[in-house]
C-alpha positions as CSV (number, residue, x, y, z in Angstrom):
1,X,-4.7,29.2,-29.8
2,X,-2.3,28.4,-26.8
3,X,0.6,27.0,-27.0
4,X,1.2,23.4,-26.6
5,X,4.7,21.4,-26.7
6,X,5.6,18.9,-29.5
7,X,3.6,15.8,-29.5
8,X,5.0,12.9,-27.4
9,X,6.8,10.8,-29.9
10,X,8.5,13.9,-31.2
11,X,9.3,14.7,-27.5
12,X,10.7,11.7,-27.0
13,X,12.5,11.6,-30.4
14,X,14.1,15.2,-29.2
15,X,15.3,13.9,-25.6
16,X,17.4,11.0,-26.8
17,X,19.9,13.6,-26.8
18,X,21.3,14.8,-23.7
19,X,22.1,18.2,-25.4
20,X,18.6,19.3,-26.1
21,X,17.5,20.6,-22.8
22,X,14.2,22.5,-24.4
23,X,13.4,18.4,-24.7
24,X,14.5,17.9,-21.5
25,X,13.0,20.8,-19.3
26,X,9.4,19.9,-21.5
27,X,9.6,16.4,-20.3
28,X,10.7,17.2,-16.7
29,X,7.5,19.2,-16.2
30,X,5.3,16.7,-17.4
31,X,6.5,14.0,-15.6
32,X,8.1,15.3,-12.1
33,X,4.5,16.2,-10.6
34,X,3.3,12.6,-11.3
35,X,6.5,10.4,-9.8
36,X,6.0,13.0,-7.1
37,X,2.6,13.0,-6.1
38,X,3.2,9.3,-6.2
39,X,5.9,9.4,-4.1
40,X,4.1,11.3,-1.2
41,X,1.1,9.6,-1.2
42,X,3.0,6.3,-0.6
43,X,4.3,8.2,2.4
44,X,7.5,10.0,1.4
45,X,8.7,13.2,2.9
46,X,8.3,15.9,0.3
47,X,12.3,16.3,0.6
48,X,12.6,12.4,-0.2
49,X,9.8,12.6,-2.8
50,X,11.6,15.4,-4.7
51,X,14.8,13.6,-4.5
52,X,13.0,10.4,-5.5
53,X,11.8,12.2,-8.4
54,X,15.1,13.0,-9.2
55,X,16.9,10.0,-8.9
56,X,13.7,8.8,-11.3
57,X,14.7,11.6,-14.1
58,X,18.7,11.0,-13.7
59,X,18.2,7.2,-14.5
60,X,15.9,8.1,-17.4
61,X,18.4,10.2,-18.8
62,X,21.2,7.7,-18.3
63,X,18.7,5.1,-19.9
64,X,16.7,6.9,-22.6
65,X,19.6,6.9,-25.6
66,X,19.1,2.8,-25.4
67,X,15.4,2.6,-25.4
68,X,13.9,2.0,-28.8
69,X,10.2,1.4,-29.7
70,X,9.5,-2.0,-29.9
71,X,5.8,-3.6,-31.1
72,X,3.3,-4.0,-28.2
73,X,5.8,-1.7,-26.1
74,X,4.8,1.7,-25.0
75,X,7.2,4.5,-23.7
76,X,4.8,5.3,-21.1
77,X,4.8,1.5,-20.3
78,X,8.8,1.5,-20.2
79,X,8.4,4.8,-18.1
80,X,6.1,3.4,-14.9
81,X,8.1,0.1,-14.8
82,X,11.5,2.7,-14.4
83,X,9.4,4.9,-12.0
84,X,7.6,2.0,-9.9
85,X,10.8,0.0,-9.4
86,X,12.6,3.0,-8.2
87,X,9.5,4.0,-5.8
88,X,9.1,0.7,-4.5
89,X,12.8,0.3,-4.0
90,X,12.9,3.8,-2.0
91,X,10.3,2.8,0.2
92,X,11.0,-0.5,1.1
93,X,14.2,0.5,1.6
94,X,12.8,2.7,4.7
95,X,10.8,-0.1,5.9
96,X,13.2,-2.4,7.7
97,X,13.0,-6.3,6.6
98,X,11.2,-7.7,9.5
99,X,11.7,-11.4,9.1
100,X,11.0,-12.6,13.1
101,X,7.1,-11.5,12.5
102,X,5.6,-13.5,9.8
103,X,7.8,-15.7,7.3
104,X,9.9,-14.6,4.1
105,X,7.3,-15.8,1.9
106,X,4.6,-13.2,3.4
107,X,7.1,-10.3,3.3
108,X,7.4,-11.0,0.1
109,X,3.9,-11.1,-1.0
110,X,3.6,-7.5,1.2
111,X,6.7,-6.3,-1.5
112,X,4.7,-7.9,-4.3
113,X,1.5,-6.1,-3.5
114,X,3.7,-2.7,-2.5
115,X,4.5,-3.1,-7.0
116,X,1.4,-3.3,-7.7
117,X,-0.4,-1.2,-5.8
118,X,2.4,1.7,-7.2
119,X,2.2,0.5,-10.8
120,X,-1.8,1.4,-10.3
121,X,-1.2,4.8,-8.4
122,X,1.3,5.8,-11.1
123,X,-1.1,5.2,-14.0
124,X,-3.2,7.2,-12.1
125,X,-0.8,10.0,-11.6
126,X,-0.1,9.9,-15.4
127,X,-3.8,10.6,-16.5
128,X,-4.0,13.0,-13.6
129,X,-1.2,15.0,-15.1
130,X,-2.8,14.3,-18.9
131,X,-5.8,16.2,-17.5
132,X,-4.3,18.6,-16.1
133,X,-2.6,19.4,-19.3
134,X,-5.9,19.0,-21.4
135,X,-7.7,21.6,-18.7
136,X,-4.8,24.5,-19.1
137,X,-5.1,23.8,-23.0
138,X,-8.8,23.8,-23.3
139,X,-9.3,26.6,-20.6
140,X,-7.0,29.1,-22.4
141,X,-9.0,28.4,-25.7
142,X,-12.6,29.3,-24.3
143,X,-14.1,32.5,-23.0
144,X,-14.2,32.5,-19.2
145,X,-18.1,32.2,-19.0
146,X,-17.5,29.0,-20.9
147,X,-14.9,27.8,-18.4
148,X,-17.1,29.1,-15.5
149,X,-19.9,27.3,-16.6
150,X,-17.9,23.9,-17.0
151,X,-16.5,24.5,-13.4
152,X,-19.4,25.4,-11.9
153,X,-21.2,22.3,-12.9
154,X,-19.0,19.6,-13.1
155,X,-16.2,20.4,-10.9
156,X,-18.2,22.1,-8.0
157,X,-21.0,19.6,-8.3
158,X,-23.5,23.3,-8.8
159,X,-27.0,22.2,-10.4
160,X,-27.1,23.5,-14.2
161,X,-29.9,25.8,-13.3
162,X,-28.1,27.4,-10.4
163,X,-25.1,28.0,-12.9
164,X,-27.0,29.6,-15.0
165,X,-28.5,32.0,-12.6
166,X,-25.2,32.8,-11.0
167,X,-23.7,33.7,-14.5
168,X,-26.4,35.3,-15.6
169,X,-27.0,32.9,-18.4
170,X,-29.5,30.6,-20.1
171,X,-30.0,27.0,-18.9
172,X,-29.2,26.0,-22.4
173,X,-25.5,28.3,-22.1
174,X,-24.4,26.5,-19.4
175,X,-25.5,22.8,-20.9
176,X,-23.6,23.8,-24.1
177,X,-20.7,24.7,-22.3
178,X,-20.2,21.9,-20.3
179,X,-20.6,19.4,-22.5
180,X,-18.4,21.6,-25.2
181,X,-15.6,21.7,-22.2
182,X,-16.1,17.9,-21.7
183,X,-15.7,16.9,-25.4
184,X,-12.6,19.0,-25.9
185,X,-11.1,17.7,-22.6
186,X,-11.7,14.0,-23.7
187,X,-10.1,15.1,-27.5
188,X,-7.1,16.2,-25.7
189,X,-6.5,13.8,-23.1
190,X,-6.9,11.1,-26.1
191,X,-4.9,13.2,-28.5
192,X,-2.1,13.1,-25.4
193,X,-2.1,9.3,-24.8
194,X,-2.4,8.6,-28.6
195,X,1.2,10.6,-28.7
196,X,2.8,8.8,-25.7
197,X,4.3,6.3,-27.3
């Protein structure tokens, strides 16, 4: 079995103190990547991005001790809005307020679309990262073949008969293994958003 950190709420639970930097270092690699990735693909330097994602963390850490659970509320919720207002803030910082082309009211609407189109590419940064994590967990916990067959097929776009031939394998191999790999990848992505709380 490989070894996979603490579940999210208890992660969560162990970073509302400062002191406990196994909490801290656990959380910083799950969620640097995604408020990075983020961060370039909306067109930031990769020296801005990782200072971005810094700035992100630091805030977090100033802010975590005060957040609380509340009904209806998720951390991961709590989480994007920090993230998004802080990406959105860097980069319309670097785009100069040009009010002599179009009115306010339009470059406002420009900044209210910029917040939503970054609330939608960090959601899809967080599940990016989730499966991510569920691939490293599921592929350590399966024979290579296994994991070969599952790559060939569904990440490689191979047909399940050429699979097969190139791993020397049965047709039926390779369809167990990829849909195996797919149902364990689904539990675990699942099992990692039903933690994020």
């Amino acid at each position: 079995m490989t070894e996979f950190p603490d579940t999210q709420s208890l992660l969560l639970a162990n970073i509302q103190s400062l002191e406990n930097r196994e909490a801290w270092v656990e959380f910083v690699q799950i969620y640097r990547p995604v408020i990075y990735r983020m961060a370039r693909r909306r067109g930031m330097q990769d020296a801005d991005a990782q200072d971005l994602s810094q700035d992100v963390l630091i805030r977090l850490s100033k802010s975590i001790a005060g957040w609380e659970p509340q009904e209806g509320i998720r951390f991961r919720h709590w989480l994007r809005k920090v993230a998004s207002n802080a990406i959105v803030t860097a980069v319309t910082k670097s785009k100069p307020r040009s009010f002599l082309v179009g009115s306010a009211a339009d470059q406002l609407l420009a900044e209210a679309a910029d917040v939503s189109i970054a609330t939608t590419e960090l959601q899809n940064e967080c599940f990016r990262e989730r499966y991510l994590r569920a691939a490293a967990i599921v592929r350590a916990d399966v024979s290579p073949v296994t994991w070969a067959a599952f790559e060939k097929t569904v990440i490689d776009g191979q047909s399940c008969e050429d699979a097969a031939k190139s791993l020397g394998k049965s047709l039926g191999t390779v369809y167990a293994a990829r849909s195996r790999i797919l149902k364990r990848l689904q539990n675990e992505v699942q099992r990692q958003e039903g933690d994020a709380q």
